[in-house]
C-alpha positions in Angstrom: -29.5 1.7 -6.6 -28.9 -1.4 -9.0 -31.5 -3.6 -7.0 -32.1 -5.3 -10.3 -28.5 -6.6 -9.8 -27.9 -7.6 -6.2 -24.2 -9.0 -6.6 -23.1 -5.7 -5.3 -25.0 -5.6 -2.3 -23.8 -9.0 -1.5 -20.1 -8.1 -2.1 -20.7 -5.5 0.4 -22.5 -7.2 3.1 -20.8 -10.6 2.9 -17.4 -8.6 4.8 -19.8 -7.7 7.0 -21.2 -11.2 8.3 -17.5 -12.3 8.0 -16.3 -10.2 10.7 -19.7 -10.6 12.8 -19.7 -14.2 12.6 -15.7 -13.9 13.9 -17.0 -11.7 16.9 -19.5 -13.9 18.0 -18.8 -15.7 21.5 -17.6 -19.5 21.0 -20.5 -22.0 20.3 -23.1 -19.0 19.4 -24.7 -18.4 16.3 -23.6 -14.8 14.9 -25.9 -11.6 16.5 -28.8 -12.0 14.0 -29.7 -8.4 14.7 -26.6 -7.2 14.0 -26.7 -9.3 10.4 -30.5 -7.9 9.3 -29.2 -4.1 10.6 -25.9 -4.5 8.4 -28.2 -6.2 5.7 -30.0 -3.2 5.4 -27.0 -0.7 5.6 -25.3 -2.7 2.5 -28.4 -2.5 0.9 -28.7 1.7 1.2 -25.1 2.6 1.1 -24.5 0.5 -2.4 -27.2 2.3 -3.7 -25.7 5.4 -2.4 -22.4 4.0 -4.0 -23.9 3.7 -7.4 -25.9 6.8 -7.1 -22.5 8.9 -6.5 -20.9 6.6 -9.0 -23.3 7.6 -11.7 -23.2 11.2 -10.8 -19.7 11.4 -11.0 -19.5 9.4 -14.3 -22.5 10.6 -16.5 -20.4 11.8 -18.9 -18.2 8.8 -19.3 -21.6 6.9 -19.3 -22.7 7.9 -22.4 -19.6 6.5 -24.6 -20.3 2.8 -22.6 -22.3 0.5 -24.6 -22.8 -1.6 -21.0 -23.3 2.2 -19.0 -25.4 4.2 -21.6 -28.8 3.5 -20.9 -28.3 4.6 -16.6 -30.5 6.8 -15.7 -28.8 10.0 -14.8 -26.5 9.4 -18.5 -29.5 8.3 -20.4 -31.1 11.6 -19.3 -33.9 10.4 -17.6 -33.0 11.9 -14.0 -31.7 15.4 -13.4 -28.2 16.1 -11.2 -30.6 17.9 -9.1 -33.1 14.6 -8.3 -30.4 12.7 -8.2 -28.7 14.8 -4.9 -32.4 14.8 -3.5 -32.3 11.2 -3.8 -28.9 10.5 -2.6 -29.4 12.3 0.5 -32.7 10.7 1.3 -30.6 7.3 1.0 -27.7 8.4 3.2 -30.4 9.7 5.4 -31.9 6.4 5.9 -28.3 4.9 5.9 -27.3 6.9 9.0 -30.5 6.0 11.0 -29.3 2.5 10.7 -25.8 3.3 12.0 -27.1 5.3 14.6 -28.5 2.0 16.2 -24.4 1.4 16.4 -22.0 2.0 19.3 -20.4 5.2 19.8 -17.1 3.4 18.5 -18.9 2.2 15.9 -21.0 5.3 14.3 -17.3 7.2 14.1 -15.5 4.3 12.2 -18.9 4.0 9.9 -18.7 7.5 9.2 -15.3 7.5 8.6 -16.1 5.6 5.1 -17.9 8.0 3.7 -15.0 9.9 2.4 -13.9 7.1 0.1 -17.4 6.4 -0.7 -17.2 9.6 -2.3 -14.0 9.9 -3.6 -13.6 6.0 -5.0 -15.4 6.7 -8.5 -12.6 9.7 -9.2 -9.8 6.7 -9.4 -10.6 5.9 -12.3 -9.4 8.7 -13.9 -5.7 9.3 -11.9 -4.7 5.9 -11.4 -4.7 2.0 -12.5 -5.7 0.4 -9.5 -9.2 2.1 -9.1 -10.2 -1.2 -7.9 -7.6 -1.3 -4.6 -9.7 1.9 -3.8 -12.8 -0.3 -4.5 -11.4 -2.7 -2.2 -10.7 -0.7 0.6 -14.5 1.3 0.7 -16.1 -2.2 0.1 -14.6 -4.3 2.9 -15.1 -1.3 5.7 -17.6 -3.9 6.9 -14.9 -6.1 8.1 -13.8 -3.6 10.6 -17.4 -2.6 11.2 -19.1 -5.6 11.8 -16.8 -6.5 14.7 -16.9 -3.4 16.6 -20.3 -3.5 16.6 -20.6 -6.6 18.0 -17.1 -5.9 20.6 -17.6 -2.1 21.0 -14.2 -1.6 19.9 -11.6 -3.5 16.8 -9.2 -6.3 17.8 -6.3 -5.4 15.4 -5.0 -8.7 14.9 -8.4 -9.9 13.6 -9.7 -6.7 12.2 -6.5 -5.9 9.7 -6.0 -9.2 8.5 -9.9 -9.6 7.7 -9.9 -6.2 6.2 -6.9 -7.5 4.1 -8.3 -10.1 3.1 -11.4 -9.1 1.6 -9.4 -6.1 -0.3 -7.2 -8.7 -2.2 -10.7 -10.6 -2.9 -11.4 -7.1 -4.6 -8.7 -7.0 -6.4 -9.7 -10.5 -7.5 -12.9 -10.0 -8.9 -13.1 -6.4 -9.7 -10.5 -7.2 -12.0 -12.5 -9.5 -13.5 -15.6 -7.5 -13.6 -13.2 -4.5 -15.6 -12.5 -6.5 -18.3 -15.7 -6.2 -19.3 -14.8 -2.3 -20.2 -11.8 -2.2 -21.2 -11.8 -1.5 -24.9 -14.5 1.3 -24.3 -11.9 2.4 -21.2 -9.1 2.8 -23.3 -10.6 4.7 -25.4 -12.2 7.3 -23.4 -9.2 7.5 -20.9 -10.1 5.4 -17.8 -8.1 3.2 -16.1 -8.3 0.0 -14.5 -6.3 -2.8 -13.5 -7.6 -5.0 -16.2 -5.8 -2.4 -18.5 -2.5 -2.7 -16.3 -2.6 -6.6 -16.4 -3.6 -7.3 -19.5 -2.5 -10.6 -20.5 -0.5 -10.8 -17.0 -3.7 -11.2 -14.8 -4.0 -15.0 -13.4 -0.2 -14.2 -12.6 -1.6 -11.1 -10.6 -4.6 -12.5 -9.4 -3.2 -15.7 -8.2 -0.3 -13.8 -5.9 -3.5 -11.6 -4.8 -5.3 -15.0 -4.0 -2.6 -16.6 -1.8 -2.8 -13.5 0.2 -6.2 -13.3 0.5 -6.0 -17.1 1.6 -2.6 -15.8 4.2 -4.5 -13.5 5.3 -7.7 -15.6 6.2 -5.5 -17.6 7.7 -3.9 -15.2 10.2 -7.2 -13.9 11.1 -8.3 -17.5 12.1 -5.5 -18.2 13.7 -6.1 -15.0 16.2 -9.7 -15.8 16.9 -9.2 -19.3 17.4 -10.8 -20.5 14.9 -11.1 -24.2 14.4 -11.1 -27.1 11.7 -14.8 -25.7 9.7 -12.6 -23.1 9.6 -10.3 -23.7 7.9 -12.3 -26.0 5.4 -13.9 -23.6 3.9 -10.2 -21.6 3.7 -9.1 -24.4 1.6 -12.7 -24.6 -0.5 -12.5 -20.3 -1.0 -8.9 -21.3 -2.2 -10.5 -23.7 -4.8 -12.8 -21.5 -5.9 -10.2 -18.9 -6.5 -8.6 -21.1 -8.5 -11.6 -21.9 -10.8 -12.3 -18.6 -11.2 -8.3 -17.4 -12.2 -7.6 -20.1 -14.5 -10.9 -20.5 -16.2 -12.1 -16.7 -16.8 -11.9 -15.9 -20.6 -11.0 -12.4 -20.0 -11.5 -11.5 -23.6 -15.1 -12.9 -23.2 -17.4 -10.0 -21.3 -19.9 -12.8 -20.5 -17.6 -15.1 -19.1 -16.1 -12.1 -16.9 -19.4 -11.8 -15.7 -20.4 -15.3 -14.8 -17.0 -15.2 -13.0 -17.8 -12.1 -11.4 -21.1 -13.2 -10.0 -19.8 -16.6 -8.7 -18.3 -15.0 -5.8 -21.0 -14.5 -4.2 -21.1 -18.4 -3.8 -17.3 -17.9 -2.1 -18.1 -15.1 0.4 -21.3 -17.2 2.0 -19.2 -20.3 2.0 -16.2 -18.3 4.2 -19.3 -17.3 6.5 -21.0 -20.7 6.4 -17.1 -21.7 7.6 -17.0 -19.0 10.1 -20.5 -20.3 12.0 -19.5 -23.7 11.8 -16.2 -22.6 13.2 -17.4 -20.7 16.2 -20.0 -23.7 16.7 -16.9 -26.2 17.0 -15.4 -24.1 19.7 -17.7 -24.9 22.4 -17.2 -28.8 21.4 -13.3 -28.8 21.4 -13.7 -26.6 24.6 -16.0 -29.2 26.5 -13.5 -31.9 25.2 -10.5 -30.6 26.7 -12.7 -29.9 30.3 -13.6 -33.6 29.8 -9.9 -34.9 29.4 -8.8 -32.3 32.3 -11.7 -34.2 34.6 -10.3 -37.7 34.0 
């Protein structure tokens, strides 16, 4: 389940709060219900993630100095435990989305398939992470028709979008850790398509992460916090593109971790956002009065 490293539970869940935040009614806090229920699904489902992962690459596991010493490679769990113990996580999982509208429990379910199908990527194509991106940022559809019963396409998409360039962005960064012992057993990755080309890549992913954040604002009626924290996720962007040593596994890492930082910031931006709503809404009331 990696719960000794969290960051991927937080890149999962922080789509989530994104698009719950969005949904909220103007001048309310987000559903705080909804946040500790889709808390608990990230939780479960990246461990279910990593479980399939590890299942899938056991083999491949073995030749990775970072990957060797999992449990199902290193020997130390059977393919057999390991099912039992997937399905008693997915088990679990789908109790939580059975709390979910009707709506809802069909579009959750709908992500299984590239839960499942996500680690094979690796080995057909370059841009394994784009199918990263578009399993880990399900949330952003999620989250909203939970709250709404139903998606709003002109939020929902652009959202969505978003957080798969952001991806892109630091799954990227993450697979240049690998990518010696990738190329030599035969994965791919887009750190291996990039190579030396990646802030060029990464920084036309980042402006249309940041268009796309943007759009979505734009169509909720999101307001000046808003769009702070838009222009401080674009900063951080930056830092992170032009800084990472990408021949420097460490650095990758450091890099890699730091968005955590950015997704609670975009949500922190979000709250604020909806808070200012009711305010700019009484003022206009007030000027309409006089």
């Amino acid at each position: 389940m990696r719960l000794d490293k969290p960051i991927g539970t937080w890149l999962l869940y922080l789509p989530c709060t994104w698009s719950i935040g969005l949904a909220a009614e103007p001048g309310c806090f987000p559903d705080w219900y909804m946040l500790s229920l889709f808390g608990t699904g990230a939780i479960l489902m990246r461990g279910a993630g990593c479980t399939i992962n590890d299942m899938w690459d056991r083999d491949f596991d073995k030749k990775v100095m970072r990957t060797a010493n999992r449990p199902i490679a290193a020997g130390d769990i059977s393919i057999f435990q390991s099912f039992v113990f997937l399905g008693g996580q997915l088990t679990l999982a789908l109790g939580v989305l059975l709390c979910l509208n009707y709506y809802s429990i069909a579009l959750g379910a709908a992500s299984l398939l590239l839960v499942v199908i996500y680690p094979l990527m690796k080995r057909i194509t370059f841009w394994p992470q784009l199918a990263l991106g578009l399993t880990f940022n399900w949330g952003a559809l999620l989250g909203w028709s939970a709250v709404k019963g139903s998606c709003d396409p002109a939020v929902c998409l652009p959202l969505y979008f978003s957080g798969v360039m952001w991806t892109l962005i630091y799954d990227t960064i993450y697979a240049h850790q690998d990518k010696r012992d990738d190329a030599l057993i035969g994965l791919k990755s887009t750190a291996l398509l990039f190579r030396e080309n990646t802030r060029k890549w990464l920084s036309g992913f980042g402006i249309a992460m940041l268009g796309a954040l943007s759009l979505a604002g734009a169509n909720s009626g999101q307001t000046l916090p808003y769009y702070t924290a838009v222009a401080a996720v674009g900063a951080h962007l930056a830092h992170q593109i032009y800084t990472v040593d990408i021949h420097r596994p460490e650095d990758c890492w450091d890099k890699f971790t730091s968005n955590r930082a950015l997704g609670i910031l975009l949500f922190l931006g979000i709250v604020l956002g909806n808070l200012w709503k009711e305010k700019t809404e009484e003022t206009k009331k007030l000027k309409m009065l006089e």
